[in-house]
FIMI-60179 format. One line per field, with one value per residue: residue number from 1; chain; x, y, z of N, C-alpha, C, CB in turn. Coordinates in steps of 0.1 Angstrom, whole numbers, plus 2048, in hexadecimal, padded with zeros to 3 digits. Glycine has a CB too. Example, Ala and Ser with C-alpha at 12.3 -4.5 7.8 and 13.67 -1.06 7.14 Angstrom:
2
lumke <- c(1_2)
kelum <- c(A_A)
n.X <- c(884_880)
n.Y <- c(7C7_7EA)
n.Z <- c(84E_847)
ca.X <- c(87B_889)
ca.Y <- c(7D3_7F5)
ca.Z <- c(84E_847)
c.X <- c(884_881)
c.Y <- c(7DF_800)
c.Z <- c(84E_84F)
cb.X <- c(871_88D)
cb.Y <- c(7D3_7FA)
cb.Z <- c(85A_839)
***
This chain:
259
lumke <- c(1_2_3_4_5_6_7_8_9_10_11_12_13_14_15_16_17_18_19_20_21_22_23_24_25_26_27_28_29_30_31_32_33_34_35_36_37_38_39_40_41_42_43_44_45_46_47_48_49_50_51_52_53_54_55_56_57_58_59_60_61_62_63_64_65_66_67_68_69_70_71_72_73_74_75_76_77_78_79_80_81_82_83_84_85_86_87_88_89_90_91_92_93_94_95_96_97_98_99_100_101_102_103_104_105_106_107_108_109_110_111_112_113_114_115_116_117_118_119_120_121_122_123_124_125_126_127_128_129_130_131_132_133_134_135_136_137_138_139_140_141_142_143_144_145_146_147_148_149_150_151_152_153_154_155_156_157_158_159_160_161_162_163_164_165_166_167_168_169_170_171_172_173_174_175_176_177_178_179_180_181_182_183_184_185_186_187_188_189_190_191_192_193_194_195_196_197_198_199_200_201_202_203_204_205_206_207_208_209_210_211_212_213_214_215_216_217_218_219_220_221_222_223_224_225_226_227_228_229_230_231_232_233_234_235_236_237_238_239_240_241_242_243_244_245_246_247_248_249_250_251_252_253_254_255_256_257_258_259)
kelum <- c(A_A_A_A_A_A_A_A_A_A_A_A_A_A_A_A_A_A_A_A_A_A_A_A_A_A_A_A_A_A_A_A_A_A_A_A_A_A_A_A_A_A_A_A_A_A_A_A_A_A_A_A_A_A_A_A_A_A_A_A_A_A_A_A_A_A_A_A_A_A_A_A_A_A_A_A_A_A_A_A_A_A_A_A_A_A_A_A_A_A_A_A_A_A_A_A_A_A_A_A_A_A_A_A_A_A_A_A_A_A_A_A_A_A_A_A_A_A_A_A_A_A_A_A_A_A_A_A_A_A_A_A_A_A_A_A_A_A_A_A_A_A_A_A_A_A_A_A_A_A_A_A_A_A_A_A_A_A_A_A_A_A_A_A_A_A_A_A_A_A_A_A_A_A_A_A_A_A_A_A_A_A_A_A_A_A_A_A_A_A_A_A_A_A_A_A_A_A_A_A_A_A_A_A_A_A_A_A_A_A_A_A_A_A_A_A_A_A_A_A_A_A_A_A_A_A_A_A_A_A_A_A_A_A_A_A_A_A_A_A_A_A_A_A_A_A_A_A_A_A_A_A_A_A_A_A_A_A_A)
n.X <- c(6DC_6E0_6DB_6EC_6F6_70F_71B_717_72C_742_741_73E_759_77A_799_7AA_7BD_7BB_7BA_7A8_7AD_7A2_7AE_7AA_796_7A2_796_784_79B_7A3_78C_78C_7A5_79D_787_79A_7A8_795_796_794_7A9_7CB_7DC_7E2_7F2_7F3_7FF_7FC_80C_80A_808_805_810_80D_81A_832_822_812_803_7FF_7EE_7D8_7D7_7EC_7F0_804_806_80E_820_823_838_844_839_82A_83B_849_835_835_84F_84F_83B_850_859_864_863_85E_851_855_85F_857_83C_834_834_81C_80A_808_800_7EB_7DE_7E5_7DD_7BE_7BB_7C4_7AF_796_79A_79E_781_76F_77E_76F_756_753_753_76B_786_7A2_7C1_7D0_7F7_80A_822_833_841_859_867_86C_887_88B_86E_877_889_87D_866_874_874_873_882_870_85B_849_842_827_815_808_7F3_7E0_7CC_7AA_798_785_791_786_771_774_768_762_777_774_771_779_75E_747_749_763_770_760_758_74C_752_762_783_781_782_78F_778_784_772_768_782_789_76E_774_790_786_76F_77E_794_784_779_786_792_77D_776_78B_7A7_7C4_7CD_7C6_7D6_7F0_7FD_810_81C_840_851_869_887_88E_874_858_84D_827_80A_7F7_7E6_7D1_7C7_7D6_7CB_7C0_7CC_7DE_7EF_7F2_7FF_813_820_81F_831_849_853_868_874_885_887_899_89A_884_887_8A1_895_880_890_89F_88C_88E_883_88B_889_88B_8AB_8AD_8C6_8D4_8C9_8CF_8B0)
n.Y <- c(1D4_1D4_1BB_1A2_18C_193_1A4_191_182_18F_199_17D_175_165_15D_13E_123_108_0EE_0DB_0BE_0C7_0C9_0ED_0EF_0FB_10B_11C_123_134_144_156_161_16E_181_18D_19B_1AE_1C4_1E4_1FB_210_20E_1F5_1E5_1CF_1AA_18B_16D_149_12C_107_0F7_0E3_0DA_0F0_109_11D_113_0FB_100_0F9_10D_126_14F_165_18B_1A4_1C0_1CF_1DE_1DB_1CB_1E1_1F5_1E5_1EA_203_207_200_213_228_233_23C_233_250_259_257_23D_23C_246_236_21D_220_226_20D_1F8_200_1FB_1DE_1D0_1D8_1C1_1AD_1A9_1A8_18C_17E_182_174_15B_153_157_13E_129_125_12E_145_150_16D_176_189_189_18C_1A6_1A4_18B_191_18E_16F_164_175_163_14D_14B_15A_171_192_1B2_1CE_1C3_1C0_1AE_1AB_1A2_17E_164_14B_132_11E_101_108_0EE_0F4_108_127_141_164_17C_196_1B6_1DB_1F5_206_220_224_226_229_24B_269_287_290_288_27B_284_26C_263_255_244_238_22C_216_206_1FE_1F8_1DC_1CF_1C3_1B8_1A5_198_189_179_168_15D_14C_150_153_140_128_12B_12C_13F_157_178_17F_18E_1AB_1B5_1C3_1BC_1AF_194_192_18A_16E_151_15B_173_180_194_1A3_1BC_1C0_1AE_1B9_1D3_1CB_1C4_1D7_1E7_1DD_1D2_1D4_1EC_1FD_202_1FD_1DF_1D9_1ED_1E1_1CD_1DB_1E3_1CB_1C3_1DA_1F3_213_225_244_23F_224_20E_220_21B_21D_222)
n.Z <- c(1A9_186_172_158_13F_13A_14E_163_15B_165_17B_189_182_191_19D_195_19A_195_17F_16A_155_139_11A_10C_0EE_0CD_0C0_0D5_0DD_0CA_0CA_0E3_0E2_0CD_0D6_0E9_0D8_0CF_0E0_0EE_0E2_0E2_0CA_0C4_0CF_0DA_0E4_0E1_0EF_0F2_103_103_116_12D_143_14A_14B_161_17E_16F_15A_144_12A_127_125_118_11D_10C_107_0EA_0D3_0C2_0A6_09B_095_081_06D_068_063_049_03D_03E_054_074_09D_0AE_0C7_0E7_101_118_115_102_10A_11F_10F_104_11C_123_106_10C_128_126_114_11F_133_122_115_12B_138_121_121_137_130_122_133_13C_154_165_16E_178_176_186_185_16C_15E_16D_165_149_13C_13A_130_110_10C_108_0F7_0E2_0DE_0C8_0C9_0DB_0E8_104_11B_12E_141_14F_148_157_148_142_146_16A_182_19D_1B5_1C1_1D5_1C7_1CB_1E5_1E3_1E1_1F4_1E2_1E8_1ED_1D7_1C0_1B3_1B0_19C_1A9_1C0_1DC_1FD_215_22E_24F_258_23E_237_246_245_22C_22E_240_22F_21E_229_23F_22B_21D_230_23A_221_228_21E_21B_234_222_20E_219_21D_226_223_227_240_23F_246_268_271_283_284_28D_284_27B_26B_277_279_25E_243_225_224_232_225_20C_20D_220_205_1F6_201_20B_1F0_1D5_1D4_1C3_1A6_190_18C_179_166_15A_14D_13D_12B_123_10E_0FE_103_110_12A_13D_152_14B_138_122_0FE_0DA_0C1)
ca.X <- c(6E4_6DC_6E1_6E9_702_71E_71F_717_737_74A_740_745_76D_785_7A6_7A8_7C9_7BC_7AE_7A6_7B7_7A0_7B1_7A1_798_7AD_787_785_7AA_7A4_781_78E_7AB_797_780_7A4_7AA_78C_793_794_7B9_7D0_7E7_7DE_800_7F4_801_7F6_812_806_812_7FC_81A_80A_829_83D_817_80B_7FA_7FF_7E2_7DB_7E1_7F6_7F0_80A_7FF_819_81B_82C_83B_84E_835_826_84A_84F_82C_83C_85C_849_83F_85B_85C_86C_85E_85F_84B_85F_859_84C_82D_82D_82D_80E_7FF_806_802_7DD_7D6_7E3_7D1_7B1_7BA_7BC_7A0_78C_79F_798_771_76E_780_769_749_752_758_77F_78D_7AC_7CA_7E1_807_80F_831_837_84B_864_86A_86C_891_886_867_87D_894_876_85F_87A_86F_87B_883_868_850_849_836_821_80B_808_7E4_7E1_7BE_7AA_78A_789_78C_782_76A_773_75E_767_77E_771_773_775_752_747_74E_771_777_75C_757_746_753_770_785_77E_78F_787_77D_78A_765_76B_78D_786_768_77C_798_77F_76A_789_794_779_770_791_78F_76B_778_79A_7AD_7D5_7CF_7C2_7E2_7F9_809_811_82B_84E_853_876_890_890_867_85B_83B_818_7FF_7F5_7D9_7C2_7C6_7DE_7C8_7C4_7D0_7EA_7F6_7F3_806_824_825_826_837_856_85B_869_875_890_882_8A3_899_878_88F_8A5_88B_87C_89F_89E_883_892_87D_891_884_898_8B2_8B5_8D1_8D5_8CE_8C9_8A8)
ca.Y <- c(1D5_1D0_1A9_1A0_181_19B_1AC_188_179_196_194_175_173_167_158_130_11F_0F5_0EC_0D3_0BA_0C6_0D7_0F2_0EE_104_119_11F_12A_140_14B_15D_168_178_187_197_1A8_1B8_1CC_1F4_1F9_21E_20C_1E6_1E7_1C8_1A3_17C_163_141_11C_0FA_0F2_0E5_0DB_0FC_110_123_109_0ED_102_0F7_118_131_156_170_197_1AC_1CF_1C9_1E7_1D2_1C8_1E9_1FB_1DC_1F0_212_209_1FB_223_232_23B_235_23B_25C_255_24D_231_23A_245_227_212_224_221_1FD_1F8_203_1ED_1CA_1D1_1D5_1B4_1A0_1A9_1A1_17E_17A_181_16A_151_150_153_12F_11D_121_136_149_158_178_170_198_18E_18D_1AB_1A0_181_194_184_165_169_176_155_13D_150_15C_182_19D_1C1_1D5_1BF_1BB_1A1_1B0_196_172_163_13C_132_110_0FF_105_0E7_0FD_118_12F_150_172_183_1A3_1C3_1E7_1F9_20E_22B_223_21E_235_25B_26F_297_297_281_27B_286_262_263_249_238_235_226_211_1FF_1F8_1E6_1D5_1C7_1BE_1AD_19B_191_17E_174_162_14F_141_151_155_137_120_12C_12B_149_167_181_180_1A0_1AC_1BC_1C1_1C2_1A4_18C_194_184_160_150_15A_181_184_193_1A7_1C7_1BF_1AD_1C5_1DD_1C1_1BC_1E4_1EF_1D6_1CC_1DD_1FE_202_204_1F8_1CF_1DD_1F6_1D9_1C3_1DC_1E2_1C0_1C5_1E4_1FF_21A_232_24A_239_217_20F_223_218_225_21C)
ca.Z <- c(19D_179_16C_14B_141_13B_15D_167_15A_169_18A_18C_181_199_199_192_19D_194_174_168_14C_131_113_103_0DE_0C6_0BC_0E3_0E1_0BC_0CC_0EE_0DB_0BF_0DF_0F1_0CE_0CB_0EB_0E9_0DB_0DC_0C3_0BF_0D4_0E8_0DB_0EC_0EE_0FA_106_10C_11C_13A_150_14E_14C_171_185_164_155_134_126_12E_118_11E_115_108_101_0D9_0C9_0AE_098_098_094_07A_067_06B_05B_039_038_040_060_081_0A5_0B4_0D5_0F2_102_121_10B_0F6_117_126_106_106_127_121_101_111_130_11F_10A_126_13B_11B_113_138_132_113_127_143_12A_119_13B_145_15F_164_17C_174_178_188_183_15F_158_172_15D_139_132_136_121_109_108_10B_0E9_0D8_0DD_0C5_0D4_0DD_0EC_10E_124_137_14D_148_14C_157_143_140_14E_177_18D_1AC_1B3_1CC_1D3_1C1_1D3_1E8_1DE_1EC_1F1_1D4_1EA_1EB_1C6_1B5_1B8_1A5_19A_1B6_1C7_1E7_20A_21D_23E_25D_258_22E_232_250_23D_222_231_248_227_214_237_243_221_21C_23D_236_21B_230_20C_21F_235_21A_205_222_21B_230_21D_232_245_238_252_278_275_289_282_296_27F_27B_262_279_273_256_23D_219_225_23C_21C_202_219_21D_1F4_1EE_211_208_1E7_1CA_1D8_1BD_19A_18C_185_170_15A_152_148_134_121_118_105_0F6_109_117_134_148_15C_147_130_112_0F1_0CF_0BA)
c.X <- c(6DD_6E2_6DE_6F6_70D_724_720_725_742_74F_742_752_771_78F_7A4_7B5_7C4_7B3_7AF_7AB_7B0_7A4_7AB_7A2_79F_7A1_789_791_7A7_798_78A_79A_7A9_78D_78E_7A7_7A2_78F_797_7A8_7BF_7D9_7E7_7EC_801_7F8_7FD_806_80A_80B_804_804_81A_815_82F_82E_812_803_7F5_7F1_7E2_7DF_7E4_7F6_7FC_804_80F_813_827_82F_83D_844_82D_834_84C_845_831_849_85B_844_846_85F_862_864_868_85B_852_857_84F_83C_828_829_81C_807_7FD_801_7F3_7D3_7D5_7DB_7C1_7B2_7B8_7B2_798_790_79B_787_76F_770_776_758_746_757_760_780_798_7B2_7D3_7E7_80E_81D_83D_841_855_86D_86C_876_890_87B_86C_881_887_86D_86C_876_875_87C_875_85A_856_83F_832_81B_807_7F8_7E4_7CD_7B8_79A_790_786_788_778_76B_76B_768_76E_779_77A_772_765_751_749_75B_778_76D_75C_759_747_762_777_786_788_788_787_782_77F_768_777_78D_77F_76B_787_78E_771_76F_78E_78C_774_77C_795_783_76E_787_7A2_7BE_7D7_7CE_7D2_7EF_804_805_823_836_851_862_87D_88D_87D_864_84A_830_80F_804_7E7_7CD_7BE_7CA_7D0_7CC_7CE_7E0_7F2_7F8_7FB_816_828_82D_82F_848_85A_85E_86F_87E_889_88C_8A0_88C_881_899_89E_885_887_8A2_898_882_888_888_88C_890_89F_8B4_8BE_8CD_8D5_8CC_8C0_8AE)
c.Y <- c(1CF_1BD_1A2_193_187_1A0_19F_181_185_194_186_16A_171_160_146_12B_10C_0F8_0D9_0C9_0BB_0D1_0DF_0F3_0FA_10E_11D_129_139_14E_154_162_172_187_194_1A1_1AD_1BF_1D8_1F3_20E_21A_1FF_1E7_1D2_1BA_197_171_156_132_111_0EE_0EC_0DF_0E7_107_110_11E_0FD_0F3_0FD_0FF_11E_13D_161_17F_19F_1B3_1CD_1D9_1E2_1D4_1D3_1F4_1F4_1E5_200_214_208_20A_22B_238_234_23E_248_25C_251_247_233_240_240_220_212_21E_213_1F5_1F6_1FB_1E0_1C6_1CD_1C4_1AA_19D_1A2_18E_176_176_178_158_14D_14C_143_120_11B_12D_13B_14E_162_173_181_19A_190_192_1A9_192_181_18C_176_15E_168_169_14A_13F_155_16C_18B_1AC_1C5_1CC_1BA_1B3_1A5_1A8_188_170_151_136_11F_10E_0FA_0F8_0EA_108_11F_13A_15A_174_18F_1B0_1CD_1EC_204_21A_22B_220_229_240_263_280_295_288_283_280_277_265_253_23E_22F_229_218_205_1F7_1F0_1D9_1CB_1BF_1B1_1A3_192_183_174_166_154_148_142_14C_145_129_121_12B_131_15A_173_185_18F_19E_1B5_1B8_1BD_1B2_1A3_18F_18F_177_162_155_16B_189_184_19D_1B7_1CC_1B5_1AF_1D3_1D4_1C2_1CD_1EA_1E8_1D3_1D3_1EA_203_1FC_1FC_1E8_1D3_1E0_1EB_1D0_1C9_1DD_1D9_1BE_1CE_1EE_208_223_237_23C_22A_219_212_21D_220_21D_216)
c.Z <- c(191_173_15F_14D_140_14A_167_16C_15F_176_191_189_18F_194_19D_193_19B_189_172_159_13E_130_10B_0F7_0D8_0BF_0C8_0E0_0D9_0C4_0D8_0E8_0D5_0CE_0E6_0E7_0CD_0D8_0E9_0E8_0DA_0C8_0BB_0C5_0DE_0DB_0E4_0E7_0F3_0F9_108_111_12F_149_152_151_15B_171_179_161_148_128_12D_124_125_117_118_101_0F3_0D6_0BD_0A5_097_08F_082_067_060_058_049_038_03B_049_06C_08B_0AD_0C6_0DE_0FA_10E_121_105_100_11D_11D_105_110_127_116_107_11D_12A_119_116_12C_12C_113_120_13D_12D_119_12F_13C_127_126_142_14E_160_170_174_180_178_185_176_159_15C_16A_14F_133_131_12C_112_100_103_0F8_0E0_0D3_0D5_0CD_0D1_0DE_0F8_118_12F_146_145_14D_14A_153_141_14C_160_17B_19C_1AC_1C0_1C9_1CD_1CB_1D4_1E7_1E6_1E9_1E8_1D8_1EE_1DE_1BB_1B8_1AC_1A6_19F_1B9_1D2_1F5_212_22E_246_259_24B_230_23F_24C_231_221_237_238_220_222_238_236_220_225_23E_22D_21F_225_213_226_22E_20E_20A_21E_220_229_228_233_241_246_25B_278_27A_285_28C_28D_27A_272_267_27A_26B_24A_22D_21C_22F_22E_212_204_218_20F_1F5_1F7_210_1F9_1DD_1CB_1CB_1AD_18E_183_178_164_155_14E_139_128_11E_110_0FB_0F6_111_11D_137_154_159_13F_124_109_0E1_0C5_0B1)
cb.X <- c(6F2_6E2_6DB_6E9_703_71C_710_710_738_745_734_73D_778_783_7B5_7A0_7D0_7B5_7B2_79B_7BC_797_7B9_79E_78B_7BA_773_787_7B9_799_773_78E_7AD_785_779_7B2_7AD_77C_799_78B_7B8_7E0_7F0_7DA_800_7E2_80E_7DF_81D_7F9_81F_7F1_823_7FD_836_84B_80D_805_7EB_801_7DE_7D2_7E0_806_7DB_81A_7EB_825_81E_81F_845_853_82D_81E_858_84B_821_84A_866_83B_838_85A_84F_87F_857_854_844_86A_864_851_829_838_836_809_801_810_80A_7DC_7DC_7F3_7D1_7B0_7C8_7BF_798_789_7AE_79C_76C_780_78A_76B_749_761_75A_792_78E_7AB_7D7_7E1_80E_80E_837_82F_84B_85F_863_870_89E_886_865_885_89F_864_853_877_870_877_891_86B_84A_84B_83C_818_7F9_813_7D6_7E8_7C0_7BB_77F_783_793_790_758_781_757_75D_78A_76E_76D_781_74B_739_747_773_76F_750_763_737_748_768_78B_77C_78F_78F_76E_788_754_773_79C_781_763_77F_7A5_777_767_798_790_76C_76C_79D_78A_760_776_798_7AC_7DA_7CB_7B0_7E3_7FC_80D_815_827_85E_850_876_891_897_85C_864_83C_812_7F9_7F4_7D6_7BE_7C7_7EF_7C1_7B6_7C4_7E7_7F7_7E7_7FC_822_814_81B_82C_855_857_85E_87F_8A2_880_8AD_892_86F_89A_8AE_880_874_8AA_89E_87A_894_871_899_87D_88F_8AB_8AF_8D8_8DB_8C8_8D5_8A0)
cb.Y <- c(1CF_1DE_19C_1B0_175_1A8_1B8_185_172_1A0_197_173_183_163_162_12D_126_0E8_0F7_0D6_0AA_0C2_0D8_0FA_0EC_0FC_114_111_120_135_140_156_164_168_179_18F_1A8_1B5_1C7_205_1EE_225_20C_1DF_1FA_1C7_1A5_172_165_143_11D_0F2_0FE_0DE_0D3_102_109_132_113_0D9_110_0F4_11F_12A_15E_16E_1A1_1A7_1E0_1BD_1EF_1BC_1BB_1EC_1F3_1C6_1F0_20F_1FC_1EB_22B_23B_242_238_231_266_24B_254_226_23E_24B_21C_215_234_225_1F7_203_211_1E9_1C1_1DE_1E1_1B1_19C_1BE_1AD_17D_184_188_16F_151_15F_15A_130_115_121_130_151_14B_18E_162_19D_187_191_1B5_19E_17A_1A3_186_163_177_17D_14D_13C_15E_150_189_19E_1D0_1DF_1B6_1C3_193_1B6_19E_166_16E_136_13C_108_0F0_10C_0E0_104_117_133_158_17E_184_1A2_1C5_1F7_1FB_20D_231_21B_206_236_260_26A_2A2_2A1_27E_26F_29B_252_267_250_240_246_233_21A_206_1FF_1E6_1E3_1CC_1CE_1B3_1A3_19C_183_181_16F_150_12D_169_166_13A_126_137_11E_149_15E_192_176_1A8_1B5_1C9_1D3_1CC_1A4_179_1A5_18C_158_143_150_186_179_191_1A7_1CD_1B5_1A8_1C9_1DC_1AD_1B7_1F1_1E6_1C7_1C0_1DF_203_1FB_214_1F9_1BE_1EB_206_1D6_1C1_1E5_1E5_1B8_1C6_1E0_1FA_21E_22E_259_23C_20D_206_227_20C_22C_222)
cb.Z <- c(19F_16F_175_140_137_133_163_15F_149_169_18D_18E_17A_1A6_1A4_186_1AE_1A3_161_16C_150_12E_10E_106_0D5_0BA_0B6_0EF_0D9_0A6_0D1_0FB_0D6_0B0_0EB_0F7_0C3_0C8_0F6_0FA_0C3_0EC_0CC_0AE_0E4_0F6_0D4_0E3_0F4_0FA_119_102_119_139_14E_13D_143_175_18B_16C_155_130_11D_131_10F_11C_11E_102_10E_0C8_0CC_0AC_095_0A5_0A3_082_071_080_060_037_039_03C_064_083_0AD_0AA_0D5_0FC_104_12B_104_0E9_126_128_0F8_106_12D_11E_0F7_115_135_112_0FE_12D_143_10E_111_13F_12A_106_12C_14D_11F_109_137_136_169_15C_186_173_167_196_18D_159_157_180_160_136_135_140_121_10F_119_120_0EC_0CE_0EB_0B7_0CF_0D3_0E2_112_12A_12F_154_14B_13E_16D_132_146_146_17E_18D_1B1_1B1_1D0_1E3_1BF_1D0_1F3_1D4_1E9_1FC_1CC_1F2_1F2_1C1_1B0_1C3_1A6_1A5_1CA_1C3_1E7_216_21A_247_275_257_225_230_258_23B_21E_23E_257_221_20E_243_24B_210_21A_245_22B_20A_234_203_22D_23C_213_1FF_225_208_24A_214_22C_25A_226_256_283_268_298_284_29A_276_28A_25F_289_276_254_243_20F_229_251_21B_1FF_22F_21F_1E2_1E8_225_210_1E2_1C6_1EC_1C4_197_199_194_176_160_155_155_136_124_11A_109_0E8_112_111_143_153_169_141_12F_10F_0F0_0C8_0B6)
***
C-alpha cells in the first residue's frame, strides 16, 4: 500500500474510551472545527454542538462534539427570500444525513492529526429529546451522533476489518461464495479475539426471549455480536419516528404536523 501521513492518520483511527486530564486549547478546538466544515457538503445541512463538560461528557472526555443534521438555519436563510421548504423530509434527512457524516469523519481526522483521539456515541438519535432540553434545540435540527474527543490515555490496536474482497467490487456486485463469507467472519473473529476486545470490556449482549446462553469470553466474538445488536434490537421503527418529530421532521407514520 501507498504511505503518505494522510492515509497514515486514517489507518490508524480507533476508538479511545480514557483520556487524559489535558484540555484542549480553544485554536485546537476552532482548528478541527474549521477542518469538519470544510467537508464535501449537499447543503451545508450539517451543524457541531459541543460541551467541556467533563463529568456529564462520554467517558469524562474533555470534549464532547455532537453532529446534527440542521435544517433551521438553512430554512431560517430561505425565509429572508421568500420561500418555504418544499422537500420532504425524508430527502432533506438523506441529504443531511450525508453532510454530517462527512463532517465528522473529517473532525475525527483533524482530531487525530493534532494528537487527541476519539469514540462515536451510535446512540445519539435515540436520545434527541433530551439533547433538545440540555442545548436548547430549535425545530428542525437533529442530533445525529455524538463523538467523545481529547488526548488518548490508552492505545489500543485498530480494530479489524473485513477483507477487501468483502467490501470492494469492482463493475458488479458480488454473489459470495461459502469460502468469501467464511473468511470474513473468521478475520473479523479472530482479530477481536487476538486483541481480548469483549473480554477486556466485559460485555457479552443479553440474548432476549426463550433463546439460551452458549458463549463465554472465550468464544463470544464480533460477529456473533453484531448479529445479537441487529437480530434483537429495534425491530419497531416507532421510538426513531418520535424522536425525529421532536425535532420537527415528519416521515410516513409519525405524528402529523404542519410546516
Amino acid at each position: 500500500m501507498i504511505n503518505n501521513p494522510i492515509i497514515d492518520t486514517m489507518l490508524r483511527r480507533k476508538s479511545i474510551r480514557q483520556y487524559t486530564a489535558e484540555m484542549p486549547t480553544d485554536e485546537v478546538i476552532e482548528t478541527i472545527a474549521r477542518a469538519a466544515q470544510q467537508a464535501p457538503f449537499a447543503g451545508q445541512f450539517g451543524s457541531l454542538l459541543f460541551s467541556r463538560d467533563r463529568e456529564h461528557n462520554p467517558f469524562h472526555a474533555p470534549l464532547s462534539f455532537i453532529v446534527c443534521v440542521d435544517s433551521h438555519k438553512f430554512e431560517t436563510i430561505m425565509a429572508r427570500r421568500n420561500w418555504r421548504i418544499a422537500t420532504n423530509d425524508i430527502s432533506l434527512l438523506l441529504f443531511g444525513l450525508q453532510d454530517a457524516v462527512l463532517m465528522a469523519e473529517n473532525l475525527v481526522l483533524a482530531a487525530e492529526s493534532v494528537g487527541m483521539g476519539s469514540c462515536f456515541i451510535g446512540n445519539t438519535p435515540y436520545r434527541a429529546d433530551k439533547i433538545i432540553e440540555k442545548f436548547k434545540l430549535p425545530q428542525r435540527v437533529f442530533p445525529l451522533v455524538e463523538l467523545a474527543v481529547g488526548y488518548p490515555a490508552e492505545d489500543p490496536p485498530p480494530r479489524p476489518r473485513y477483507p477487501l474482497d468483502y467490501f470492494l467490487f469492482e463493475n458488479e456486485y458480488p454473489q459470495f461464495s461459502d469460502e468469501q463469507i467464511d473468511r470474513a467472519m473468521r478475520v473479523m473473529d479472530e482479530g477481536y479475539m487476538t486483541q481480548n476486545y469483549y473480554r477486556r470490556a466485559q460485555y457479552i449482549v443479553p440474548l432476549e426471549g426463550d433463546k439460551k446462553e452458549t458463549f463465554t469470553y472465550d468464544n463470544y466474538s464480533w460477529t456473533e455480536h453484531i448479529s445479537r445488536k441487529w437480530g434483537q434490537w429495534h425491530p419497531s421503527a416507532q421510538e426513531i419516528l418520535e424522536q425525529l418529530a421532536a425535532c420537527g421532521f415528519h416521515v410516513p407514520d409519525s405524528p402529523a404536523s404542519p410546516k
